[in-house]
N, C-alpha and C positions, 0 to 999 in steps of 0.2 A: 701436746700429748696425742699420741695416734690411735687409730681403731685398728683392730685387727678382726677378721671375721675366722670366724670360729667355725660356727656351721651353716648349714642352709637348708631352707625346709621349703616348700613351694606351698603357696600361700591356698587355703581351701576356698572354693567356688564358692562366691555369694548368692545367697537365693534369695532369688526376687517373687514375690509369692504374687503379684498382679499379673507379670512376665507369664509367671507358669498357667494361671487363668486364661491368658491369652492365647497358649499353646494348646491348652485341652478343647478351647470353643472352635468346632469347624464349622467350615463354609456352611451355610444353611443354602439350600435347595433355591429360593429365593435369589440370595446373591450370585448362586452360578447362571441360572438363568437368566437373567441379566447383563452378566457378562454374557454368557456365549450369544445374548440377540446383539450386544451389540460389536460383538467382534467380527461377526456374520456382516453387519451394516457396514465399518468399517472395511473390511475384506472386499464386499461387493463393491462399494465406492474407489475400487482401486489404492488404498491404502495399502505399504510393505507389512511386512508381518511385523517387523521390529519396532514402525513408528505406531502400531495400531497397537502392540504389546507396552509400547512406554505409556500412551494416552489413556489407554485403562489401568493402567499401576498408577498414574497420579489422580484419575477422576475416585480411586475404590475410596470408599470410607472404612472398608473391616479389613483391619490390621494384617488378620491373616493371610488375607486373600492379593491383599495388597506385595505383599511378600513373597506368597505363591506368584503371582503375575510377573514381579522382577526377577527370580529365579527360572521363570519359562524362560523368558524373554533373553536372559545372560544364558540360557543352554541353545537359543536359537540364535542369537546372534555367533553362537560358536560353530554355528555348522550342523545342527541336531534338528528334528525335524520337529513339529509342533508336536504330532501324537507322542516319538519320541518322548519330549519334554515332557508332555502331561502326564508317559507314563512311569514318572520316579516319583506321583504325586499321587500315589492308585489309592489314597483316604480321601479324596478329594476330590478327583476324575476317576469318572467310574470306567471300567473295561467298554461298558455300551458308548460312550463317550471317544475312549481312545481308539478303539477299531473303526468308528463311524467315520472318526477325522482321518485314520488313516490311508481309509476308501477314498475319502473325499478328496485326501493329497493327490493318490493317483490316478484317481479317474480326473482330475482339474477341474473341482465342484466345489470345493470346501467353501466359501459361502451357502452353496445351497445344502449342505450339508450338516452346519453349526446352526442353519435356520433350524432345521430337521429336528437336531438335539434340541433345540430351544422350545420348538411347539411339545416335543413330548415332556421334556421341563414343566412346561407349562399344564398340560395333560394331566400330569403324574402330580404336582402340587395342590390342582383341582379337585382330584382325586379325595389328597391327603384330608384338606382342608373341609371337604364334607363329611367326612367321617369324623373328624375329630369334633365340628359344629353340633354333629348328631346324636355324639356320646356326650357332650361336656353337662348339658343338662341333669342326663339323669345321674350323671355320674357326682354332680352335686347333691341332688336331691337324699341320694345314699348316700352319701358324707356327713350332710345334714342331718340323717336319721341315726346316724351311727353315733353322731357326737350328742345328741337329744338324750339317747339314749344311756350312754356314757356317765351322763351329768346327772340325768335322775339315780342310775346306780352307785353312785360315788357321793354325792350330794345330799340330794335329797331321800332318799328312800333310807339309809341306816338311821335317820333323826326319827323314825318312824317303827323301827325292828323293837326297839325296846318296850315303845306303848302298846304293841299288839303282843309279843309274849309276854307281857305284866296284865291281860287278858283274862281272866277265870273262865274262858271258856275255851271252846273246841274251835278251833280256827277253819276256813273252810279252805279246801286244799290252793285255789289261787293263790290265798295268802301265804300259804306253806310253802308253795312253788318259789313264788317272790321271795320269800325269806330265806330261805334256801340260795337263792341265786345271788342276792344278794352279799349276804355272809362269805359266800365261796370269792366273789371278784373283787370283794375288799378285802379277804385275807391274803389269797393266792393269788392277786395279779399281776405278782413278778414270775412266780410259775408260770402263768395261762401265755402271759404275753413274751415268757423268757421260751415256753415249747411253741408258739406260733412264729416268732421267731428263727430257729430252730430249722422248722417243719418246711418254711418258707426257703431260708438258706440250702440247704436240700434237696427240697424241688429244681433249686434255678443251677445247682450245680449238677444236677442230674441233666436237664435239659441240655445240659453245655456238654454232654456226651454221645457219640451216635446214635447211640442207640434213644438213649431219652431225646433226643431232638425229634427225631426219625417219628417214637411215638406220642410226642406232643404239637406235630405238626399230623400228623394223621387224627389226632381228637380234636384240632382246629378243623380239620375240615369236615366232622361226622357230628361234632355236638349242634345240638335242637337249637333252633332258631338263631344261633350266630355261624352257622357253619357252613349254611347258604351265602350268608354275606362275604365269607371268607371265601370261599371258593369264587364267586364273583367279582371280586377284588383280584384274585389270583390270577382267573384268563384273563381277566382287562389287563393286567399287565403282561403277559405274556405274549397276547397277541399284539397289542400295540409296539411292545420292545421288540417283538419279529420282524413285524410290519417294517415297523422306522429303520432297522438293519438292513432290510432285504432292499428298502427301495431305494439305500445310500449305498448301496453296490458289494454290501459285505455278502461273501462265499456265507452257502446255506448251513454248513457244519459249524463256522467259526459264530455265526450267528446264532447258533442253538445255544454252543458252549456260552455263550454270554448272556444270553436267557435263562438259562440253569441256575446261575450266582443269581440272576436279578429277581425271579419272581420270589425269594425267600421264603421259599417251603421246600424241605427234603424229600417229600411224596411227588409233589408234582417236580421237583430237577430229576429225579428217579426216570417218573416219565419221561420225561424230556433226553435223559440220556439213551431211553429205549430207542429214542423216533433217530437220535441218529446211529445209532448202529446198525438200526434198519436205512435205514439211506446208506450206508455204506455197504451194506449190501445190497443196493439199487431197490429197496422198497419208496414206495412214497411218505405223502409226512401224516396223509391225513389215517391211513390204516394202523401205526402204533399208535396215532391221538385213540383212534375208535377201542384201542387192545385195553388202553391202559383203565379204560370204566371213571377217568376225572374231567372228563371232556363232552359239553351237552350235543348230543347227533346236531343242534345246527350248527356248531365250531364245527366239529367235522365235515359236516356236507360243504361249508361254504370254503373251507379248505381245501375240500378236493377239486372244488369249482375253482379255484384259485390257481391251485395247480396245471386243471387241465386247460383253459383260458392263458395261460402266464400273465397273472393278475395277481399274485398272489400277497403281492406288500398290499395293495388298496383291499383286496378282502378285508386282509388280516385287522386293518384299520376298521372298517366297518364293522368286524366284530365286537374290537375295544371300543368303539364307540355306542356300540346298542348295549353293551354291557355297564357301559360308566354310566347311562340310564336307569342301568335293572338296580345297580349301585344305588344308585339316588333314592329311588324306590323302594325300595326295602329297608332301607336308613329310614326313613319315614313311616314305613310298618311297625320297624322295629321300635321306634320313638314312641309310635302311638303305643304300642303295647306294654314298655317298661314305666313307663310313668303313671300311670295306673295302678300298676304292678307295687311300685316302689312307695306311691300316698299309701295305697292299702296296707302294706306292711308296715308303715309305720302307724296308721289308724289303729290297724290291731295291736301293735306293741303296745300306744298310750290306753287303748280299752279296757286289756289286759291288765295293765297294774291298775287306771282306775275302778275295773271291776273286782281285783284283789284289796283296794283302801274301801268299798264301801259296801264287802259285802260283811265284814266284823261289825262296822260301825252300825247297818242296819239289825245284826241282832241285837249289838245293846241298844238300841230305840226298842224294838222289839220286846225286848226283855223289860225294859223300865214300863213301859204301859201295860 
């Protein structure tokens, strides 16, 4: 007996839900730097492009990158140049990355070039990596106080509302306060936390618009005591991302425009867009730095000294470098002053409710004698 087919449907894509985890984890900062030192080594050793792109697709251990590297590698053994390659992979290799290597191909440097990438790799994770050391502390300690606090309002304190208003007397306003607050974040804390929620989603969606971008990276850089740090994080990278462009032979325009994306604030690529429309109007670079009021007079001075010298990648460098200090420094101001900050508030929270449990209970002592 025969089969006859009837119809035909094409069979639905199976999703692989580990697969899709794989695809959303990118390169961390870490593994490209890595690569690109030792592709640099590789390169300077006289190695071809192709057998230094196979030797790091089999040494990678992250899947991703692993796979990024043999897709460079099958676009350059076809005739395509390495920048090229890198740049159908712009989640992964940044613009400062792909112009730097492009320079590098032409000028016949690109070892010294992926070094170049590599140190500020290096640089810029140093960077990262003290800031986040700096915050993670207190940022515990507030977690800590948050959920203390959590547990007494949820927990402990309603086993407590009933014996003080079965009370005959006048409660004293702490304990009102407390009771009050209580009452509210056991009844309504699908409200409290459903409008925080809400209030939250909103923000971040406003942000993701020019205009809310524009004014949440202008309150980064004006709010009290984080927005020194912000700002100094800001020219560290901007002068070191100029620096490492300008001394890998990238044209001073194409090198601004790649500064702009990189320092990740809408105020200061603003800036930045000003300094070169003044250069294309043959102004210099350090007079829109001065126009634009986010730049300390010594970025500026030592920029125009950079300029007038043609020094101006090593200035730029010793700028980001006296700054990744002031960075360091003030991470360490700021440490010392939030942790203090942060016991005391929670000191006063627990004072607070223990001076609301025991200022009832001293009247009834009071009252019985």
């Amino acid at each position: 007996m025969g089969f006859y087919v009837t119809s035909l449907q094409k069979e639905a894509p199976r999703i692989d839900v580990r697969e899709g985890f794989r695809r959303l984890r990118r390169v961390s900062l870490r593994e490209l730097t890595v690569f690109t030192r030792q592709f640099a080594t590789m390169v300077n050793a006289g190695l071809s492009m192709v057998r230094t792109l196979s030797i790091l697709e089999e040494q990678s251990e992250s899947t991703k990158l692993k796979k990024l590297i043999g897709e460079v590698r099958s676009d350059v053994e076809q005739g395509m140049t390495l920048s090229d390659a890198f740049g159908k992979h712009p989640q992964t290799f940044s613009s400062l990355m792909i112009n730097m290597v492009r320079a590098g191909e032409v000028g016949g440097v690109l070892d010294e070039v992926l070094n170049r990438i590599a140190g500020f790799y290096e640089k810029d994770m140093a960077l990262r990596q003290k800031v986040r050391a700096a915050v993670t502390y207190p940022v515990a300690i507030f977690i800590f106080s948050i959920g203390i606090i959590m547990f007494l309002v949820f927990f402990i304190l309603p086993q407590f509302i009933g014996f003080f208003e079965g009370l005959d007397l006048t409660l004293p306003w702490p304990t009102r306060v407390l009771i009050v607050f209580t009452r509210t974040m056991t009844t309504y804390w699908y409200i409290i936390f459903g409008l925080l929620a809400v209030m939250l989603y909103g923000l971040r969606m406003y942000i993701r618009t020019p205009t809310g971008r524009l004014s949440f990276d202008r309150f980064k850089l004006r709010i009290p005591i984080f927005g020194p740090l912000v700002r100094k994080v800001t020219i560290s990278r901007f002068s070191r991302t100029l620096g490492t462009l300008i001394s890998s032979g990238v044209p001073i325009m194409q090198a601004l425009e790649v500064v702009a994306k990189a320092v990740d604030n809408t105020v200061v690529s603003g800036a930045i867009d000003n300094v070169r429309a003044s250069i294309r109007e043959g102004e210099s670079v350090a007079l829109p730095l001065q126009a634009s009021g986010l730049f300390p007079p010594m970025v500026v001075q030592m920029t125009a000294v950079g300029e007038e010298t043609g020094t101006l990648d090593a200035m730029l460098t010793k700028v980001a470098d006296f700054y990744d200090g002031e960075v360091e420094t003030t991470l360490s101001q700021l440490t010392s002053i939030i942790e203090p900050l942060l016991i005391l508030f929670l000191g006063f929270v627990v004072g607070f409710i223990v001076l609301a449990f025991y200022m009832p209970l001293y009247q009834i002592i009071t009252g019985i004698k």
